[in-house]
N, C-alpha and C positions, 0 to 999 in steps of 0.2 A: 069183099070186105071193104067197106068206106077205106077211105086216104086215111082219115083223122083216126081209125082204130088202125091203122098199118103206124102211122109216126106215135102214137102214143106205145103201143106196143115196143117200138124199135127204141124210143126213149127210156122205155122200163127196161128192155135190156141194155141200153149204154147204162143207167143209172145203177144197174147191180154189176155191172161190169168194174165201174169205177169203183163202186164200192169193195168188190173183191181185190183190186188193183189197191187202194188206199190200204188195207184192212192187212194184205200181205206184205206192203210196204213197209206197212204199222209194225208189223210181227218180225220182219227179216232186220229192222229198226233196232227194237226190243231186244232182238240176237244179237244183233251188231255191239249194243250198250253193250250189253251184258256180257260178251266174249271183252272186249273192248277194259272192260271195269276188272275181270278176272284178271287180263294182261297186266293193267297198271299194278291192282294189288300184287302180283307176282313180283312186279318191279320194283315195288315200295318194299317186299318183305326181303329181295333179294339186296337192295341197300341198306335195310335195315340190318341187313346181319354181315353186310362190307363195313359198315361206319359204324354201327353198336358197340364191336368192340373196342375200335379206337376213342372211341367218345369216353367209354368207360377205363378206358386206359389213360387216357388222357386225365379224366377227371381222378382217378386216383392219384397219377403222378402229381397232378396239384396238392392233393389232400396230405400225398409224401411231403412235398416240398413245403406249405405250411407246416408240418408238424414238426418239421425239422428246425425250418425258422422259429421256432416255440421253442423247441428244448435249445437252439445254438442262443436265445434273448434268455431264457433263465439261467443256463452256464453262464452265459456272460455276466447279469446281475450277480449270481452267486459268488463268481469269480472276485466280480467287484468289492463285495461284501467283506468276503474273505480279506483279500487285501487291506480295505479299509480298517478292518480288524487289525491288521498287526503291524499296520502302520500307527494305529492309536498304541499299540503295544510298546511297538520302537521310539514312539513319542514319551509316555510314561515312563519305560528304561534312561531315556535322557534327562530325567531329573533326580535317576537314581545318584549320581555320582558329585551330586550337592546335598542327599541327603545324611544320616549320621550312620545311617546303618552302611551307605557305603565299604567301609573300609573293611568291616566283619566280610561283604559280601568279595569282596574283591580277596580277601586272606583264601576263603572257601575255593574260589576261581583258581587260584594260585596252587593250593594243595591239591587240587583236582590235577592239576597238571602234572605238577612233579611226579604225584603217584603213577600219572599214565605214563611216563616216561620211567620210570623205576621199573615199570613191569618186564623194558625190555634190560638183559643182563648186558648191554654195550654204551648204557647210558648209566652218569650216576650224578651225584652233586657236584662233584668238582670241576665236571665239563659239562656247563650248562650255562643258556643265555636266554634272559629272559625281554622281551619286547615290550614297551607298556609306552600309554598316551606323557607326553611329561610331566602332565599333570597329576602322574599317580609313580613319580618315581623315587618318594619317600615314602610311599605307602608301599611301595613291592619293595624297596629296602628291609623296611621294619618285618614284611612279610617273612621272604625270607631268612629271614635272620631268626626271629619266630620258629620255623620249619626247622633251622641248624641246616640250611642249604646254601650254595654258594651258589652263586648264579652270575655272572658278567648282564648288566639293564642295559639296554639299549631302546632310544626312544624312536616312535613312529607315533602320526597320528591314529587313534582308536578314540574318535566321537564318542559313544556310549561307555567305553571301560571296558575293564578289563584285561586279559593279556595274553602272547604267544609266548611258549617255553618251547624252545631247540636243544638236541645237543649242537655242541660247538661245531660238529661238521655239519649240521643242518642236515641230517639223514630222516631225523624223526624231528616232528613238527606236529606241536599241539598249540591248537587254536583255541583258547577258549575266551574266547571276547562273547560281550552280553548278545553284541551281534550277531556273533554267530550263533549261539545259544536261541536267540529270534530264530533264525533259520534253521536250525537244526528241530525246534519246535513247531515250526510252519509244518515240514514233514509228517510228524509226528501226529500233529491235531489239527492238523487241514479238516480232514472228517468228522469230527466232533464241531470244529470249529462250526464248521458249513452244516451242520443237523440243526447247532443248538440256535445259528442265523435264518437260519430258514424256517425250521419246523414251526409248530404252536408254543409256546410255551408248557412245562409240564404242571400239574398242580402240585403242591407242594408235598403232596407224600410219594410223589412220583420224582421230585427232587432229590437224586441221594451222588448222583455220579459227581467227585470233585475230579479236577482234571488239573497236575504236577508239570513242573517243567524238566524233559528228560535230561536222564543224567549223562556226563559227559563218557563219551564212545569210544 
């Protein structure tokens, strides 16, 4: 056999040689990827389910904590509201005691009292002492006098009016100043207050609730 068909031949065999060599290369390659990409996703799904739930814990605890900060901003508005409210109230009450119905109102305060102290059997007219602004201390005179009660006046300031009746040992003690009246009414219609400041307005045949100021306790 000639030289030139002995190197062509031996070249056809390195040529498929290398090709088998490349071709298995190629293929153990492919395996390599491919075990290689199975490892990563394994690693991807084994962190996704280490961090998933904190992510999702996480992002809850935000979605808590906003919601929170929502309802602690409309308490607080509402609060406000409220307040506002009966600070306008305690405003109005302050021009009660210039106007004409004063004095009927302040006689009512006064009976209110006596009776609450009559209820108990160690208290009676003749030892009683009544508290009033000075500026109403002809008008709880005429009051009681009015009543057929006897009372010792004694003055303190009371801004809005009104007045306190003790017995003389001060055992029992009724408050009935306008101001306190405001606050014992804050109690009372905080809730109404806070629906009727908040809510929609109602229409007018849905309109029927009036709302009293409570009577003395």
């Amino acid at each position: 056999m000639p030289l030139e068909h002995i190197l062509r031949a031996l070249q056809a065999q390195a040529d498929a040689e290398i090709e088998r060599i490349d071709r298995a290369a190629d293929e153990e390659a492919a395996q390599l990827i491919a075990e290689a990409e199975v490892a990563a996703d394994a690693i991807r799904a084994r962190h996704r389910a280490r961090v998933e739930p904190m992510l999702f814990s996480e992002a809850a605890g935000l979605r808590n904590q906003a919601r929170l900060a929502a309802l602690r901003a409309t308490a607080n508005a509402r609060e406000d509201l409220i307040n506002d409210a009966f600070a306008q109230a305690a405003e109005c009450l302050s021009h009660i005691r210039a106007s004409k119905q004063y004095p009927a109102i302040f006689r009512a305060l006064a009976r209110e009292a006596v009776e609450a102290l009559g209820d108990d059997s160690s208290a009676d007219s003749e030892s009683l002492t009544a508290r009033v602004d000075p500026r109403d201390v002809e008008i709880a005179r005429a009051a009681f006098t009015e009543m057929g009660a006897s009372a010792e006046i004694e003055t303190r300031s009371i801004p809005l009016g009104g007045l306190e009746v003790t017995t003389r040992d001060e055992r029992i003690v009724i408050v009935n100043t306008l101001a306190a009246r405001v606050e014992r009414a804050r109690g009372v219609l905080r809730g109404p207050v806070a629906r009727i400041l908040t809510e929609p307005p109602p229409s007018e045949k849905e309109w029927t609730t009036s709302t009293t100021m409570p009577t003395l306790a």
